[in-house]
N, C-alpha and C positions, 0 to 999 in steps of 0.2 A: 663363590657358590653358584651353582648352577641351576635356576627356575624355568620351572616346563612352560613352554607357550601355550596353556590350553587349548587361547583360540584357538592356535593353528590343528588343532586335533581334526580326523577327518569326522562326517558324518555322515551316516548311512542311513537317515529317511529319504531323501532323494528329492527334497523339498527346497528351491531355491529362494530366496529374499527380494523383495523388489529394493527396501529400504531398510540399512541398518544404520545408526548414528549417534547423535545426539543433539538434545533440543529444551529452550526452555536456558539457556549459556544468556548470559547479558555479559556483557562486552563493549568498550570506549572502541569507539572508530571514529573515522573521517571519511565525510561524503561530499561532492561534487555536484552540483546539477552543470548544464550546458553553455550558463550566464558565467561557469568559472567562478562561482562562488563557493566557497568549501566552508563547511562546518564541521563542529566537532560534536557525537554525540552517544549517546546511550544505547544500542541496537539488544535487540533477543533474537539471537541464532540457531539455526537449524541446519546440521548439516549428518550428510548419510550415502550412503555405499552402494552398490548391489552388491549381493553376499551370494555366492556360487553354492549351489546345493550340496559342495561336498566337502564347505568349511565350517565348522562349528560356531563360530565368530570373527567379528573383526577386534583392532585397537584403539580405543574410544581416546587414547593417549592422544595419538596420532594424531584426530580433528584438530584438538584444542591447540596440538605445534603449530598446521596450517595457519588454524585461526590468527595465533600470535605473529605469524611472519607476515602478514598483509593486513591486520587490522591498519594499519595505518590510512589507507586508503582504503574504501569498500565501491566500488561502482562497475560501471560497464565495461570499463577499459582494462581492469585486474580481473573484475569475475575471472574469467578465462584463465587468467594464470591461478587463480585459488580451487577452482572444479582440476585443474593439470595435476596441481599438488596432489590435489586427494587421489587420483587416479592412480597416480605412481608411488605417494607412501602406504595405500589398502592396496595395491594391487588389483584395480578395477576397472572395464571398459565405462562404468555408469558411476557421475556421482551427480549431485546433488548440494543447493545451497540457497536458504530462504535469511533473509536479515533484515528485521520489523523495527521501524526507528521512528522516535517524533523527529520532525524538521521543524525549524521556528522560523518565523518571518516575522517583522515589526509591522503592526497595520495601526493605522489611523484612523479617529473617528471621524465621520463624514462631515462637520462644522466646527467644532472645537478645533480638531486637529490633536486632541490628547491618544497617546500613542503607548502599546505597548508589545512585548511580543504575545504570539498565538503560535500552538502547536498543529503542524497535521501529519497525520498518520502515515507513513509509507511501506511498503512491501517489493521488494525486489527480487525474484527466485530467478536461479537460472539450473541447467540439467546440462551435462555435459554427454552425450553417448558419441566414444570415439572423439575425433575432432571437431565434430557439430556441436553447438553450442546453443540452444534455445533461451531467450530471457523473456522476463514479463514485471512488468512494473505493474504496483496499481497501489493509489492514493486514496485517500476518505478524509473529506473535507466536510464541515456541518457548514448548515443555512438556517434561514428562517423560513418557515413557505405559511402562506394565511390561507385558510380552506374557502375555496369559491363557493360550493356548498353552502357555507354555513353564511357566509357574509350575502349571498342571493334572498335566503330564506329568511335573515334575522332584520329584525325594525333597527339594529344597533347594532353595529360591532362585528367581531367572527373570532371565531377559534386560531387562536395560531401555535406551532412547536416547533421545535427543533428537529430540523432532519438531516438525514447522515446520506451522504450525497457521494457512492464510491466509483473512482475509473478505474479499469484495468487494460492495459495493452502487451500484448505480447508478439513475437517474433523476434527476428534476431538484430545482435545489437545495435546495428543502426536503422534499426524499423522500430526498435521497443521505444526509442527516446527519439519519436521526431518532433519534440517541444521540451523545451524545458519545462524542469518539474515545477517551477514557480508560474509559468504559465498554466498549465495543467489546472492549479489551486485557482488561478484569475476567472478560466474558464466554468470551472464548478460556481465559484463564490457569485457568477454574473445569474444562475437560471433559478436561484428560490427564487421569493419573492423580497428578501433582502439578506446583502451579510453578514454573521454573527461577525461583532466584534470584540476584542478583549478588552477596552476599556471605552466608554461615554458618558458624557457627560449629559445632564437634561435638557439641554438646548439639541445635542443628539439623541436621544432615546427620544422626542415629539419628533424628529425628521423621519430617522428609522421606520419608529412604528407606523407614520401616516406612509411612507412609501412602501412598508410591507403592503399593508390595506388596500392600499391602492394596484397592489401588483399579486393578486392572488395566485394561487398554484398547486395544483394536486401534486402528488406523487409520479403520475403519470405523463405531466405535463412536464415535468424535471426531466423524468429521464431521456422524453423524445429531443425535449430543450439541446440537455449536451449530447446526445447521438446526434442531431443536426449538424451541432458545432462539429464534432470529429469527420463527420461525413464530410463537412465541406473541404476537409484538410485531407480525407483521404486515407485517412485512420482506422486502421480495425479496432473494435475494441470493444469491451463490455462496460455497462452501466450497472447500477445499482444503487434502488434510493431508499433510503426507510424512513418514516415518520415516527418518530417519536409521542404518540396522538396524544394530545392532552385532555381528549375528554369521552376518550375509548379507553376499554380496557385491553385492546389489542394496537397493534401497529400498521399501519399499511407500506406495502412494500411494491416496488415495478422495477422491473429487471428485462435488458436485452441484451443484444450480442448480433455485432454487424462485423462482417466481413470479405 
């Protein structure tokens, strides 16, 4: 029996697609940083088309084959070949590929030495137009930062939260990864004023908290923090830090972009 291709039906608004896809796909892959350590892990993918103004649709089929032939591997070195795929089973000069993943690392508390893993956030997208290939990394790592503010003004004490501390570097693939991604996480976890760990014990949580105290830090003081740091590497990249404020009912937030 023979079923019509919709998609392929023409369309006459004359209205072309930037993105067409799908997203919101969780998916098992295996990832890589630059230390040659591979993990295995849970990712939510995004991936999409340009769709030419005189086709009614694409075949969302399609993605998910891509998907399945190189989840094995997801990093800088395949992107390329998985943006190729798409190109040539949608028949497209433009595609597209975003893949949102925890990475674990084992960290240790600062005097105990009790140890356990901690998740951080990662984002990798890359665009394929043609045989150009643009990528971008960017990571979200929390901290602790204690408000100078509050610790100036008070007879006692000072306000401290958690803040959400994110990098993003883009260009192509051997400019988007000129550190590895575990470095990346060192460099974040060094500019709160101390960092969140997954597990401590009381002889750690009095270290912690007296070296947060002692190491105060706004929002704005993070972000110049790690822009410094990439600056000195030579890094384009964006920052973003948000506070978590624990005795606001708003959050503060400082954001750049050096390049």
């Amino acid at each position: 029996m023979m079923l019509e291709d919709v998609q392929n039906r023409p369309d006459g608004r004359g209205v072309a697609l930037d993105q067409v896809g799908t997203t919101g796909l969780r998916y098992p892959i295996s990832v890589w940083d630059r230390d040659h350590a591979k993990q295995d892990t849970i990712a939510e993918v995004t991936m999409s088309v340009a769709l030419p103004a005189h086709l009614k649709g694409t075949h969302l089929s399609r993605f998910i084959e891509v998907l399945d032939d190189h989840a094995g591997e997801l990093t800088q070195r395949t992107i390329p070949a998985v943006l190729a795929d798409l190109q040539r089973r949608l028949d497209t000069a433009t595609a597209h590929l975003t893949v949102t993943f925890p990475y674990f690392l084992r960290r240790a508390a600062p005097i105990s030495g009790a140890a356990a893993l901690m998740d951080y956030a990662c984002t990798f997208s890359a665009t394929a137009h043609g045989d150009t290939v643009q990528f971008e990394l960017a990571v979200r790592v929390p901290v602790t930062s204690v408000c100078p503010c509050s610790k100036a003004i008070s007879d006692y004490g000072a306000h401290n939260q958690r803040s959400r501390v994110g990098l993003t570097i883009r260009g192509a693939s051997d400019d988007v990864y000129p550190l590895p991604v575990r470095r990346q996480f060192d460099l974040i976890r060094g500019i709160g004023s101390t960092p969140v760990f997954p597990i401590i014990k009381r002889i750690d949580e009095r270290v912690v908290t007296m070296r947060a105290h002692n190491n105060p830090a706004f929002a704005e003081d993070m972000a110049r923090d790690l822009s410094a740091a990439c600056r000195e590497l030579g890094i384009p990249h964006e920052v973003t830090v948000r506070n978590l404020e624990s005795i606001h009912s708003h959050d503060a937030v400082a954001r750049l972009a050096w390049r």
